[in-house]
DODRENZA-162004 format. One line per 8 residues: for each residue x, y, z of N, C-alpha, C, CB. Coordinates in Angstrom, 2 decimals, always signed. Glycine has a CB too. Example, Ala and Ser with C-alpha at 12.3 -4.5 7.8 and 13.67 -1.06 7.14 Angstrom:
2
+13.19,-5.69,+7.80,+12.30,-4.50,+7.80,+13.20,-3.30,+7.80,+11.31,-4.47,+9.05; +12.85,-2.25,+7.08,+13.67,-1.06,+7.14,+12.90,+0.03,+7.87,+14.08,-0.60,+5.72 .
! end
This chain:
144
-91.95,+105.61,+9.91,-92.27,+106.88,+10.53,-92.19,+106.77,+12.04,-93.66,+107.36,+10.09; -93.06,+105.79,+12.52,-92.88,+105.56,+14.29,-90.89,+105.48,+14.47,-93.91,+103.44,+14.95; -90.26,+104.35,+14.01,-89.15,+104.77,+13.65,-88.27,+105.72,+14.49,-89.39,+105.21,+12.60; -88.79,+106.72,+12.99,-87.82,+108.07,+12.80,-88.34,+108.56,+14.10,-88.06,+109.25,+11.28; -89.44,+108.73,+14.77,-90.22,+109.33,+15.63,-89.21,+109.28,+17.00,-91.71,+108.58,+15.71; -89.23,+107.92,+17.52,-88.84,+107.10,+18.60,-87.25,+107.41,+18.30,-89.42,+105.41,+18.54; -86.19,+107.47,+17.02,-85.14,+107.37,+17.23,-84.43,+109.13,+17.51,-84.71,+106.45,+16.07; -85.23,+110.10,+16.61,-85.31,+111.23,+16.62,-85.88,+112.29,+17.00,-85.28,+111.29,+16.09 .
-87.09,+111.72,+16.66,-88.04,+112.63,+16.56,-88.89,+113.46,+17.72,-88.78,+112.02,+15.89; -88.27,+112.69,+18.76,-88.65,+113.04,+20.40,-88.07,+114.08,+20.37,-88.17,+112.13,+21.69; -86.40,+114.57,+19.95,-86.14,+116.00,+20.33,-86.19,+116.97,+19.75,-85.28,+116.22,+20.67; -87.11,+117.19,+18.28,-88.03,+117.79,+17.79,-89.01,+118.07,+18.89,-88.49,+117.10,+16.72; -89.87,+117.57,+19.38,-90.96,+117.80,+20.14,-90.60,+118.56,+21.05,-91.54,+116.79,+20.61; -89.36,+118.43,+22.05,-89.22,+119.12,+23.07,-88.64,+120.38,+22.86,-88.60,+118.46,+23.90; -89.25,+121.50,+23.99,-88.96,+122.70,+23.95,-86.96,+123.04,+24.00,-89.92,+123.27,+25.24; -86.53,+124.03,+23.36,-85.66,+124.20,+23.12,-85.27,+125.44,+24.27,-85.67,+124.26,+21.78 .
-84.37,+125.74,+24.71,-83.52,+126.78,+25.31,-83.95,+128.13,+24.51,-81.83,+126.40,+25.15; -83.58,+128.27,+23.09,-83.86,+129.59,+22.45,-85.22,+130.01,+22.42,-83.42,+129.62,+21.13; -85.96,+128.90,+22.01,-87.43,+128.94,+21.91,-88.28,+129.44,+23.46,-87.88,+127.32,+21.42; -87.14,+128.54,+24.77,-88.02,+128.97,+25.87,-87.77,+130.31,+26.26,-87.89,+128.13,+27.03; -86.30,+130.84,+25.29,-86.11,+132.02,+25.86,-86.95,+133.42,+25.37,-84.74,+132.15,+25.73; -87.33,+133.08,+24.00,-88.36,+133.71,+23.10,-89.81,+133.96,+23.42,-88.42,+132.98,+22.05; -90.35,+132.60,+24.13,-91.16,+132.71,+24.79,-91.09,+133.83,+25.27,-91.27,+131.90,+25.45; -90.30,+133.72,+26.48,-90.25,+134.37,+27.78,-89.89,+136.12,+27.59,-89.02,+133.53,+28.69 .
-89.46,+136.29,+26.42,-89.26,+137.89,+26.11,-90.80,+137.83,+25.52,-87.75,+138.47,+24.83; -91.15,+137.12,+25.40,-92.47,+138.09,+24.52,-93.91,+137.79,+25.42,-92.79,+137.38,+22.48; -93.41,+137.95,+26.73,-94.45,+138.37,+27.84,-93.39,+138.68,+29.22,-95.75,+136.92,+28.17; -93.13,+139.58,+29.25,-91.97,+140.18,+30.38,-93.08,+141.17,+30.91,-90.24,+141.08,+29.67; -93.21,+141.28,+32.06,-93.29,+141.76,+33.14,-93.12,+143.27,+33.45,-92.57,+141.08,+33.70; -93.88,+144.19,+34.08,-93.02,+145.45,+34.15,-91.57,+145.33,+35.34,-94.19,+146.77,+34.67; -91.75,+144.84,+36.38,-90.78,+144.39,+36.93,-89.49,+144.28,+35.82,-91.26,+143.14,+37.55; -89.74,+142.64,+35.21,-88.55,+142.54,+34.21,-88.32,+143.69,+32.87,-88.74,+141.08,+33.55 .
-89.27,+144.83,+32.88,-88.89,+145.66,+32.01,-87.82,+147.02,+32.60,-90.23,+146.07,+31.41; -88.07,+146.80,+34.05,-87.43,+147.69,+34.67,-86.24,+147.60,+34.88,-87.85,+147.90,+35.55; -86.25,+145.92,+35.04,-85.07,+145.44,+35.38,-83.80,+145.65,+34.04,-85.43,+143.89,+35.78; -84.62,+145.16,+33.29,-84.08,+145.37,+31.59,-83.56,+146.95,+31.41,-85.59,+145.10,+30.30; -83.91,+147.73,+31.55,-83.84,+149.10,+31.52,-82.61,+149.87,+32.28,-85.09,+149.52,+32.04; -82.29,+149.04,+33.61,-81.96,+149.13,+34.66,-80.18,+148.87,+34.30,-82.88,+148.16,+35.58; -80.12,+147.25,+33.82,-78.88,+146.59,+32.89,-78.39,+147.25,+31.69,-79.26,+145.26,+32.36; -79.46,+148.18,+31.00,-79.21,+149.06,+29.18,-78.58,+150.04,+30.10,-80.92,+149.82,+27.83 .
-79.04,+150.95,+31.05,-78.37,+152.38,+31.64,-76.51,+151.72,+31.98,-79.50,+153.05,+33.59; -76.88,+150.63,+32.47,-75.33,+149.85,+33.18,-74.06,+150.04,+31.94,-75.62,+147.65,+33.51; -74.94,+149.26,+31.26,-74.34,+148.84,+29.98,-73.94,+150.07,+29.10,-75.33,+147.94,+29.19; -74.62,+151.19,+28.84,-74.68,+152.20,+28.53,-73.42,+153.25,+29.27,-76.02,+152.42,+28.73; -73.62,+153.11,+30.68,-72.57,+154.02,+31.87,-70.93,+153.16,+31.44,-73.23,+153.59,+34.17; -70.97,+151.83,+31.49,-69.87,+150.72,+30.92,-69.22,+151.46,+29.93,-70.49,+149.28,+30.23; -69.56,+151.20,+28.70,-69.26,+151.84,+27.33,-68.51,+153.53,+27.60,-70.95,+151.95,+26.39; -69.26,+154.15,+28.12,-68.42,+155.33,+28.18,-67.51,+155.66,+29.31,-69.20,+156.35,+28.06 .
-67.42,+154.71,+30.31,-66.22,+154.54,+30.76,-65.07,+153.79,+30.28,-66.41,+154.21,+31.67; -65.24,+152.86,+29.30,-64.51,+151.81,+28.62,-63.89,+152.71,+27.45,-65.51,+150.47,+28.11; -64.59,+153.35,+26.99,-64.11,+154.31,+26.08,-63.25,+155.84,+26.17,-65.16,+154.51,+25.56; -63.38,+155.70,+27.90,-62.73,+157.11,+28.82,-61.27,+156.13,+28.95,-63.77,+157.71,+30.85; -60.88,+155.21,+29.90,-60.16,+154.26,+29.84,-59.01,+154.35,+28.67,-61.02,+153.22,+29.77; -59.44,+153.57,+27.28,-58.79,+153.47,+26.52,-58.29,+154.85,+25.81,-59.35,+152.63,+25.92; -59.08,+155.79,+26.24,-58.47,+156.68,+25.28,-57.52,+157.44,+26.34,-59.60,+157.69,+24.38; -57.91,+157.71,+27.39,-56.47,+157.94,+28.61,-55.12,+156.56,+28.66,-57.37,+157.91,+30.60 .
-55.32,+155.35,+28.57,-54.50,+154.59,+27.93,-53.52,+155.42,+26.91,-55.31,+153.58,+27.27; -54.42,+155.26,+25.54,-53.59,+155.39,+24.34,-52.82,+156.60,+24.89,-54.42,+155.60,+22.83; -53.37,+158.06,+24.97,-52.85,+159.26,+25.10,-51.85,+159.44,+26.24,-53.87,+160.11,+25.21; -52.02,+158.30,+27.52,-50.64,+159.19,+28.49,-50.20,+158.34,+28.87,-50.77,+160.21,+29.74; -49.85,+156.96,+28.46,-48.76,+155.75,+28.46,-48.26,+155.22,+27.22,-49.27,+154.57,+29.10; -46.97,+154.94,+26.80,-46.19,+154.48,+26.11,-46.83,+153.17,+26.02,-44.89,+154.63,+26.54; -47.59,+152.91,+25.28,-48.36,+151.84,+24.71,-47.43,+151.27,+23.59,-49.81,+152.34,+24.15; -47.27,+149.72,+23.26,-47.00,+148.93,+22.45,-47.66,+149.35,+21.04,-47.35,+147.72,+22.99 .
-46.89,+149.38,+19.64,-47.91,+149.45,+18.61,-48.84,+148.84,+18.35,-47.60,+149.43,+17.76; -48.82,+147.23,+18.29,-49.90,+146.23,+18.68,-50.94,+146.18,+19.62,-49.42,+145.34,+18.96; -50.56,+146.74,+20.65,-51.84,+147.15,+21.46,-52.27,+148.40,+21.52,-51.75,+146.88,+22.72; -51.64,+149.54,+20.82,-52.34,+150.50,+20.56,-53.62,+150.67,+19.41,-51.42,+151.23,+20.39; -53.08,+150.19,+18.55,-54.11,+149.79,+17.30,-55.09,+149.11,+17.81,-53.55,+148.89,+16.13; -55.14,+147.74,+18.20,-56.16,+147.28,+19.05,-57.26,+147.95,+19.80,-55.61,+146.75,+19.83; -57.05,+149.03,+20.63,-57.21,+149.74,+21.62,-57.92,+151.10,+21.06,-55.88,+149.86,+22.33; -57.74,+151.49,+19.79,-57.51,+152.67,+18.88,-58.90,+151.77,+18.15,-55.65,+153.00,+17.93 .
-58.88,+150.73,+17.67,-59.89,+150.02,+17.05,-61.06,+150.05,+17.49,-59.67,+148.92,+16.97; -61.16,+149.23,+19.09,-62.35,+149.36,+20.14,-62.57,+150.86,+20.37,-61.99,+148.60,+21.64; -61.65,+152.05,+20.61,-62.27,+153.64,+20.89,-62.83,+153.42,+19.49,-61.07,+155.26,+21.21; -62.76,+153.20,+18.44,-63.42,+154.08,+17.55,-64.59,+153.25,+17.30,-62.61,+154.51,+16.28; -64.65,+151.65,+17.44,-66.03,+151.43,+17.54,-66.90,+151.76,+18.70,-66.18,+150.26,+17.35; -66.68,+151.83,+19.92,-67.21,+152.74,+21.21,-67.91,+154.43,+20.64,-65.57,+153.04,+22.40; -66.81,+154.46,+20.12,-67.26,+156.37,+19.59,-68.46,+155.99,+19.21,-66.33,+157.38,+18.05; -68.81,+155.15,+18.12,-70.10,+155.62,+17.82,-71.10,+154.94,+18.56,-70.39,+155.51,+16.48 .
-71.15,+154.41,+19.74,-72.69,+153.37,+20.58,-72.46,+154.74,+22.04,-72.14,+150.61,+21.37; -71.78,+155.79,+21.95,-71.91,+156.40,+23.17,-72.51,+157.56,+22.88,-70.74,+156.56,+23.90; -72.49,+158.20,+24.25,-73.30,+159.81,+23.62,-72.22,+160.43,+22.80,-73.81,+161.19,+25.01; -72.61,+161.54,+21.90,-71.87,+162.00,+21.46,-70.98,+163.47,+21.77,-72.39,+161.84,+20.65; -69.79,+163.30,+22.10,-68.98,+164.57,+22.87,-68.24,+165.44,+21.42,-67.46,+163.81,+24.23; -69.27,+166.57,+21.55,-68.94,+167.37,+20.12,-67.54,+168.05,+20.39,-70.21,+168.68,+19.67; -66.93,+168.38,+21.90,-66.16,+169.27,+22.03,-65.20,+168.36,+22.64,-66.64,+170.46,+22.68; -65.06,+166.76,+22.84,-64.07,+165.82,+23.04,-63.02,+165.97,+21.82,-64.72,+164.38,+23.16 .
-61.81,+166.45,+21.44,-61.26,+165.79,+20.31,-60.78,+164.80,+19.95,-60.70,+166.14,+20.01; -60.72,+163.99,+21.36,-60.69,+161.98,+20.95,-61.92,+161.70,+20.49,-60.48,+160.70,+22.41; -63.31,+162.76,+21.24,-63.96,+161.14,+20.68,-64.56,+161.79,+19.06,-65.73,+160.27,+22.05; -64.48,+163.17,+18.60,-63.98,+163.43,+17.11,-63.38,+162.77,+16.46,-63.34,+164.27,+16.89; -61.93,+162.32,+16.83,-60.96,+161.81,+15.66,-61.47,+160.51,+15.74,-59.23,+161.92,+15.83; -62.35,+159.88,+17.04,-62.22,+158.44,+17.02,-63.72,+158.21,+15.92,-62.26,+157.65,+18.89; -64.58,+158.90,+15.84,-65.75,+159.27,+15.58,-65.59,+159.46,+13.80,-66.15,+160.62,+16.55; -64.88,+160.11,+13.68,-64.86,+160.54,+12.43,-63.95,+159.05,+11.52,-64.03,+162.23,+12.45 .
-63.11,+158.68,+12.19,-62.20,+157.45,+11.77,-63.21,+155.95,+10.99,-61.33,+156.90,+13.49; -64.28,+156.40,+12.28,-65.11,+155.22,+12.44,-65.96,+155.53,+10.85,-66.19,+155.25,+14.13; -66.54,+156.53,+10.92,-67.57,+156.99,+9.72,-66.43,+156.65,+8.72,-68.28,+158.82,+9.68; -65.51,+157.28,+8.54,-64.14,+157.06,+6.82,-64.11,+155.43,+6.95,-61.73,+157.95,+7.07; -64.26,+154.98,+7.93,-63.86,+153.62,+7.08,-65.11,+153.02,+7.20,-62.55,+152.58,+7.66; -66.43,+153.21,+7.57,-67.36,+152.51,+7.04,-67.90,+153.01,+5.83,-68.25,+152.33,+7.87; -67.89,+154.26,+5.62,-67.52,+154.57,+3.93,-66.73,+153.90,+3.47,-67.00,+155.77,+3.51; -65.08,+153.63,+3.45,-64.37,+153.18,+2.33,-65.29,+151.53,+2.49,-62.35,+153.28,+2.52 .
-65.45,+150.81,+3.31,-66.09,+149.71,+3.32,-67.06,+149.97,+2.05,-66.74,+149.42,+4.73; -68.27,+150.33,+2.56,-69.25,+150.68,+1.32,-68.71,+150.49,+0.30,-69.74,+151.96,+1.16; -67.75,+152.04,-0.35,-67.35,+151.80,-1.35,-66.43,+150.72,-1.94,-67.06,+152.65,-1.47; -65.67,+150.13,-1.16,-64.90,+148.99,-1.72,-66.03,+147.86,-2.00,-63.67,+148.47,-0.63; -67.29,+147.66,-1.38,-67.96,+146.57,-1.86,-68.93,+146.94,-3.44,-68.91,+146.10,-0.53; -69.50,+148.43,-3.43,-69.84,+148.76,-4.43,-68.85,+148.64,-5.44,-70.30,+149.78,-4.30; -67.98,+148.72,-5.26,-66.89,+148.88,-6.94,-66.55,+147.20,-7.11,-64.79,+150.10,-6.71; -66.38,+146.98,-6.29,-66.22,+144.99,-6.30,-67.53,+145.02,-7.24,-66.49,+143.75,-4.29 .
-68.46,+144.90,-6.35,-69.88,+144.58,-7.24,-69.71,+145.43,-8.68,-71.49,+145.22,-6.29; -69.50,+146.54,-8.76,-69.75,+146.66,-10.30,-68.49,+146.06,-10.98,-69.99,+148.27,-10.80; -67.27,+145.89,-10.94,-66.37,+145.59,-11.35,-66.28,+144.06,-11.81,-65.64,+146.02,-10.54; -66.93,+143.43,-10.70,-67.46,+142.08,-10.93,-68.28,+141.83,-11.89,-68.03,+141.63,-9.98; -69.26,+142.05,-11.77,-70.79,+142.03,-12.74,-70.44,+142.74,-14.03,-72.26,+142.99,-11.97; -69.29,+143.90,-14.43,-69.46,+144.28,-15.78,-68.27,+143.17,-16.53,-69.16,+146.12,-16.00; -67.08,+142.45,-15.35,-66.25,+141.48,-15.93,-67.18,+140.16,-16.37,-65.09,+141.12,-14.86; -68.11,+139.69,-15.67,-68.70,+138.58,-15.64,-69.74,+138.68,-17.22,-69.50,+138.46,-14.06 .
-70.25,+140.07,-17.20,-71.05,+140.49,-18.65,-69.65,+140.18,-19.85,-71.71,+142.64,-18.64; -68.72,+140.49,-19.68,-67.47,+140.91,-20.50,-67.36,+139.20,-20.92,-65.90,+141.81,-19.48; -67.29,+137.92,-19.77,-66.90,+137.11,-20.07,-67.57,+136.12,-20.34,-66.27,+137.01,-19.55; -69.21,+136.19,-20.18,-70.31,+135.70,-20.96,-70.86,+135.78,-22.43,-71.09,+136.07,-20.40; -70.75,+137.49,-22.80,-70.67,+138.12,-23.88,-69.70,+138.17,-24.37,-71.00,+139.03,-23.88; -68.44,+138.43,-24.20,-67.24,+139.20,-24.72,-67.25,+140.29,-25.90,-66.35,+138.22,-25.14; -66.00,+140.62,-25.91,-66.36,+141.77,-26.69,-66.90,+141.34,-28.44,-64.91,+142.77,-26.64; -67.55,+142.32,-28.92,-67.71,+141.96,-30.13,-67.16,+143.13,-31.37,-69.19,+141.62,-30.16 .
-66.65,+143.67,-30.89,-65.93,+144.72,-32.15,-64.53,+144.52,-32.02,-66.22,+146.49,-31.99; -63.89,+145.29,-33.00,-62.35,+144.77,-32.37,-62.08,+146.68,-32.36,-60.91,+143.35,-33.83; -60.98,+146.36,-31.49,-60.29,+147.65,-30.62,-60.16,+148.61,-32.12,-58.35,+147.20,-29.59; -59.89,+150.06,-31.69,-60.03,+151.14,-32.68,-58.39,+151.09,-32.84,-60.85,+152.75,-32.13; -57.84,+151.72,-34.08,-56.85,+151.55,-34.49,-56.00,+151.99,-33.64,-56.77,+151.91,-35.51; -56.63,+153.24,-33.16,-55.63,+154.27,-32.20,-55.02,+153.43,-30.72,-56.73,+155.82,-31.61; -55.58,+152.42,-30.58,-55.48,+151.65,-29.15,-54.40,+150.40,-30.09,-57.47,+150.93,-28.24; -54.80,+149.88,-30.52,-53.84,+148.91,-31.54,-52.71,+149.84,-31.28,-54.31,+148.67,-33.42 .
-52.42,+150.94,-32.46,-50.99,+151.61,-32.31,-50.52,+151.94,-31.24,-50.83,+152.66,-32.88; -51.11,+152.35,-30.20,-50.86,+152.50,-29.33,-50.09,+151.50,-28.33,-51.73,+152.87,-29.17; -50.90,+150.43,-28.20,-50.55,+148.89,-27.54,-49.01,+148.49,-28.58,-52.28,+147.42,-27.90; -49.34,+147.98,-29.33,-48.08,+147.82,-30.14,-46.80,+148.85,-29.99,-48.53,+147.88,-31.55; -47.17,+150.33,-30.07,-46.06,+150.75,-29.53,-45.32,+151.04,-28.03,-46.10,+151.55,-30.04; -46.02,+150.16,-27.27,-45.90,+150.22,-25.89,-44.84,+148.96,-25.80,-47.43,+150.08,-25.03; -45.55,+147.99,-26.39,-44.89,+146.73,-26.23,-43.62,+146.44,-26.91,-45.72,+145.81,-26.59; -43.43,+147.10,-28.01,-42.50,+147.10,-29.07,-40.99,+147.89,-28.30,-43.28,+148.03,-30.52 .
! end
């Protein structure tokens, strides 16, 4: 045990970078809350210029297809962390793009999951009746 202690176990004991940084958020200062507040508005003003940018990009220069998509990718994840411009129709199409494919996401993982789990029942259990005649004739005359 002294050992493990002496060969290892010293940098267990000592404070870590993440840990000192954890600390240090969980007694901040109003100062450092202001300051904090101060960097979110920055960061915040950033984003919807970054997202003004690219979408004057895409729309009034002959952009590469490869870097349009790219570019078309970041507006539409931007669309949704900015305010929302109901009467923009970029940041609509970019907005609405964003929502359809985190739906089809969803749904492509829900149908995986059931599709999975009723094959996996199918191939634990398998079937236990045999097919109705009408599917037999059927199959057979497909193949035939």
């Amino acid at each position: 045990m002294a050992a493990a202690m002496r060969l290892g176990g010293g940098a267990l004991l000592r404070r870590t970078p993440v840990a000192e940084a954890r600390r240090r958020l969980a007694h901040t200062t109003a100062e450092e809350m202001r300051e904090v507040a101060t960097r979110a508005a920055q960061i915040d003003k950033t984003k919807e210029e970054l997202f003004d940018m690219v979408i004057d990009l895409n729309s009034n220069y002959n952009v590469p297809h490869s870097m349009k998509r790219k570019h078309l990718l970041l507006s539409q994840r931007l669309s949704s962390q900015i305010q929302p411009r109901p009467y923009d129709p970029a940041w609509r199409f970019c907005r609405r793009t964003e929502r359809r494919n985190t739906f089809y996401k969803f749904v492509g993982v829900a149908t995986c999951d059931l599709v999975g789990s009723a094959g996996l029942f199918l191939l634990l259990h398998g079937p236990h009746h045999r097919p109705k005649k009408w599917v037999v004739d059927w199959w057979d005359k497909l193949t035939s």
